[in-house]
C-alpha positions, 0 to 999 in steps of 0.5 A, a space after each residue: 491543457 496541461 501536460 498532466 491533465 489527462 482525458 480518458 476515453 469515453 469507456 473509462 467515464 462510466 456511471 455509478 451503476 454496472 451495466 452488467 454482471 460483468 461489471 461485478 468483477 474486477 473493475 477495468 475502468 481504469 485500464 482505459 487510461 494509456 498512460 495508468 495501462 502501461 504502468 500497470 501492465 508493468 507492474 504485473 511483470 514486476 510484481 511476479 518477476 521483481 519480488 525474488 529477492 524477497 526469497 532469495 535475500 534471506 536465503 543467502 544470508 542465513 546460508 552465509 551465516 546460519 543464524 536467523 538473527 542476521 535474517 531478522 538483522 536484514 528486516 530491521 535494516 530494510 524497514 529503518 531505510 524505507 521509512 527515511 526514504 518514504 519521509 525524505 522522497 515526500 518532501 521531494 515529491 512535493 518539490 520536483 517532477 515524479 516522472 524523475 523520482 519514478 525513474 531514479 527510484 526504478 532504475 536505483 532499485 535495478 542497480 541494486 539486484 544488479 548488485 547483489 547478482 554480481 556479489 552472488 555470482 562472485 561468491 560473495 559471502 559478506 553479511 556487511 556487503 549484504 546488508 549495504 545492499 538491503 539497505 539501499 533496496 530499502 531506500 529505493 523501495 520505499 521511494 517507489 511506494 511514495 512516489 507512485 501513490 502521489 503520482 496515480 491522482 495525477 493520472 487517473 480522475 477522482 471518480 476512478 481512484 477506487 479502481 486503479 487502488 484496486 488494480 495495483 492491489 490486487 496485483 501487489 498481493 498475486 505477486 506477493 503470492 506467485 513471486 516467493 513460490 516460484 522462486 522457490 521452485 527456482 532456486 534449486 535450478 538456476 540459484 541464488 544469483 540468477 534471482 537478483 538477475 530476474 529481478 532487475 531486468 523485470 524493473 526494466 519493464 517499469 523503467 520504460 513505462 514510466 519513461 512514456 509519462 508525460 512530465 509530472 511537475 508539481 501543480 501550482 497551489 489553489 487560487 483559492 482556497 484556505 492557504 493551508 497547503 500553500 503554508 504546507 508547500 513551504 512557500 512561506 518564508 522561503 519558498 523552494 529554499 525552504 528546508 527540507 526538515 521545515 517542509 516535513 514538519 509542515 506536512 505533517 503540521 498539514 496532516 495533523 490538522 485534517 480530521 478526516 486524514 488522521 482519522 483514516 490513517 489512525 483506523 488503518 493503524 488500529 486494524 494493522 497493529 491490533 488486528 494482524 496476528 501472523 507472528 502468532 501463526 506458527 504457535 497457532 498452527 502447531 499447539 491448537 490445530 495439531 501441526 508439526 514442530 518448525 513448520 507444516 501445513 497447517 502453517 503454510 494455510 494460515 499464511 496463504 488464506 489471508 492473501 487468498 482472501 484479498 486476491 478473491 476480493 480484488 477478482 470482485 473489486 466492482 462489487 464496491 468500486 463505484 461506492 461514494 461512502 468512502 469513510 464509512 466503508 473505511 470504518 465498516 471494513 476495519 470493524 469488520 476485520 477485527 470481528 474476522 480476527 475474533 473468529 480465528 481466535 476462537 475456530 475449534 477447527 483449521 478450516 473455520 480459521 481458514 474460511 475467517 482469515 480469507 474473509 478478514 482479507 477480504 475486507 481489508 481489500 476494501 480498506 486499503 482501496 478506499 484508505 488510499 483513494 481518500 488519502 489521495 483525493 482529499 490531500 491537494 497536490 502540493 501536500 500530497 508527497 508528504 502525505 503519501 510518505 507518512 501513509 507508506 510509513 503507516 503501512 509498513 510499521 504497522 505490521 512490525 509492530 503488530 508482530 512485537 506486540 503479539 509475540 510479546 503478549 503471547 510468550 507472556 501469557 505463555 509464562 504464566 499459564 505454562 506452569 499451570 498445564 502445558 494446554 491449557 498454556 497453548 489455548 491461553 496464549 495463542 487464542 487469548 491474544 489473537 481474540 483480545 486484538 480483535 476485539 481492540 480492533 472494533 472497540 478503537 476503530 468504533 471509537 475514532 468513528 464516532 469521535 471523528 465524524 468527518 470520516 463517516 460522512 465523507 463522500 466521493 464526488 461523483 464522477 462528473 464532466 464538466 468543460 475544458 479548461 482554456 487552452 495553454 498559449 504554447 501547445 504540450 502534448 496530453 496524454 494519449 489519445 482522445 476519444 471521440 468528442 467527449 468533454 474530459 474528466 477534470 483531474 484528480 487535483 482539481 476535482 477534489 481539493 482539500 478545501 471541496 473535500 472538507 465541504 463534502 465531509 460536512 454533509 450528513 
């Protein structure tokens, strides 16, 4: 058996219906897995103890120069280095073991807050030094986000990538949640400097975690198949000596020509540029529902509701974990966001913003689940590096494009309505936007639904056990233990290639 093929024990093998009512919070299945529990225990430490920075970063920056326009600087600088990296380390995933990216992108990123503590502490007060430092945190980030969605598949079987997404999620966004809040309480006791400290010994967590996988070398393609991840791999005309700039065109040669993933990855780009108005917030907050100039907690709750929504969802992830109309959940949560849009557009009161914000978060907790798992079991293994790239690209760019478009749209709207009557400017700007991109949301999400009917087909294998596949000649260790004599789960990669997944997307 392969070092990479993992058996879960019998608990983690379940049907397709909860036992009990339990089984309608949040879906454990996974945790069954060793070698997914220790990394996800990791991540929680993480998320909460490794998410400083995101307050203490700009923090600094603006106390060094009192100018936002070096905050904004430093955002910029972030999202050019992790989209480079989320391209560069997808052709590397495809290339080498991810057990070793992991580990170098962890550890990068501990050097880095390792970095920007000693600068602190030193009284350091160079916006170039700064920004360097943001940069390489961009770079290490966006290799994590990369390398770990490439690497999930390779742990967890088909049939229960739903809930492991749901569980990495539900802890991306408490820890997006907890982690600024209690930096700022932080802050004032132990300063700047100690958070970029806290922050890297949290990533000592991960760093032992992912030390304890077994080696994650990339799979031989297919025996059979179409030959379409073979060309992706780059394995003709030159192998592993291929280019790194031809294996990125290949890859997304490989992505452009499967309806199924560019209809996933064009829906989820719809609902995020279209659907996301938090630029529009602060305007919202303080010209329709009343709030105070410069912030306030009207703001503050039109912030939080959103994350309170897709939190809640994750605590009831197996309401809907072990559906199998993954493609149909991905084009019905996307509508359903933009008519939550549409709603906060047009709520007379706070709360009925508040109550639609949590809701839209809600569903796009379904939308991400079941984006990510389809991208990660119809993608094969020697593509799925570079694909996961251009899904990390898609999920960051997404919502920086978003904020442009609205903050653009709403100051102009602002100029032609303002001289008109200062209300009537403040109702025109804020709400026609937010309601117009919701309802751009329904009407492209409904359109690639119907012009791509790959994508409403589609259906997950079921959850199956089937026979062991022949023992390797030389005994390697398999990850965790066995329990009891159940047959094992086929992994990711073999339960679903792209070829089988293609098959399936067929059926009606």
């Amino acid at each position: 058996m392969s070092a990479t093929t993992v058996r879960p024990p019998r608990s983690s093998t379940c049907s397709s219906r909860p036992a009990s009512a339990w089984a309608f919070t949040v879906d454990c299945r996974p945790l069954a897995i060793p070698a997914f529990r220790r990394m996800w225990a990791a991540s929680v430490i993480c998320a909460v103890g490794g998410s400083f920075s995101v307050v203490a970063v700009p923090t600094q920056l603006f106390t060094v120069t009192g100018s936002s326009a070096a905050v904004g600087a430093s955002a910029g600088v972030s999202f050019a280095a992790l989209v480079a990296a989320a391209v560069w380390s997808g052709v590397l995933a495809d290339r080498m073991d991810r057990r070793t990216m992991l580990l170098a992108a962890h550890l990068g990123l501990a050097l880095t807050y390792a970095a920007l503590w000693l600068q602190a502490i030193l009284g350091g007060r160079s916006v170039p030094v700064l920004l360097v430092a943001v940069a390489f945190q961009g770079l290490t980030y966006g290799t994590v986000l990369t390398t770990t969605g490439a690497t999930v598949p390779r742990l967890v079987p088909a049939g229960l990538l739903p809930a492991a997404n749901s569980l990495s999620s539900l802890v991306r966004y408490g820890g997006s949640v907890l982690g600024p809040m209690l930096a700022g309480v932080l802050v004032p006791v132990v300063g700047l400097g100690t958070l970029y400290l806290f922050d890297a010994v949290a990533l000592l967590a991960v760093v032992g975690a992912v030390a304890m996988l077994p080696p994650l070398p990339p799979l031989p393609p297919p025996a059979t198949g179409t030959g379409t991840e073979e060309c992706a791999a780059g394995t003709e005309g030159g192998g592993r000596g291929t280019s790194a700039a031809r294996r990125t065109l290949a890859g997304f040669r490989y992505l452009a020509a499967d309806r199924l993933l560019v209809a996933v990855l064009a829906v989820d780009l719809a609902a995020m540029v279209f659907g996301m108005p938090s630029a529009l917030f602060p305007e919202l907050a303080r010209h329709v529902f009343g709030g105070t100039a410069g912030g306030g907690a009207q703001t503050g709750l039109l912030y939080a509701a959103y994350p309170a929504g897709v939190f809640a969802a994750g605590l009831l992830s197996g309401t809907f974990t072990r559906a199998r109309r993954h493609g149909a959940l991905v084009a019905v949560a996307a509508v359903a966001w933009g008519i939550t849009v549409v709603l906060v557009g047009l709520a007379p009161e706070l709360w009925i913003a508040l109550a639609a914000l949590m809701l839209g978060g809600a569903v796009n907790f379904v939308l991400s689940t079941f984006r990510t798992t389809i991208v990660q079991a119809h993608t094969g293994d020697a593509v799925r590096g570079r694909v996961q790239g251009a899904l990390t690209v898609v999920l960051v760019g997404g919502p920086q494009i978003a904020n442009v478009l609205h903050g653009s749209a709403a100051a102009a709207l602002q100029d032609v309505t303002g001289p008109l009557h200062d209300a009537a400017g403040a109702l025109s700007g804020p709400r026609v936007v937010i309601c117009a991109g919701g309802l751009l949301t329904v009407v492209t999400v409904t359109a690639i639904a119907w012009a791509i009917p790959d994508l409403r087909r589609y259906i997950a294998p079921a959850p199956t056990l089937t026979p062991a596949p022949a023992p390797a000649p030389a005994p390697v260790p398999v990850l965790g233990p066995v329990a009891g004599p159940a047959s094992p789960v086929v992994p990711a990669d073999r339960v679903s290639p792209a070829s089988a997944s293609r098959a399936r997307a067929g059926r009606g």
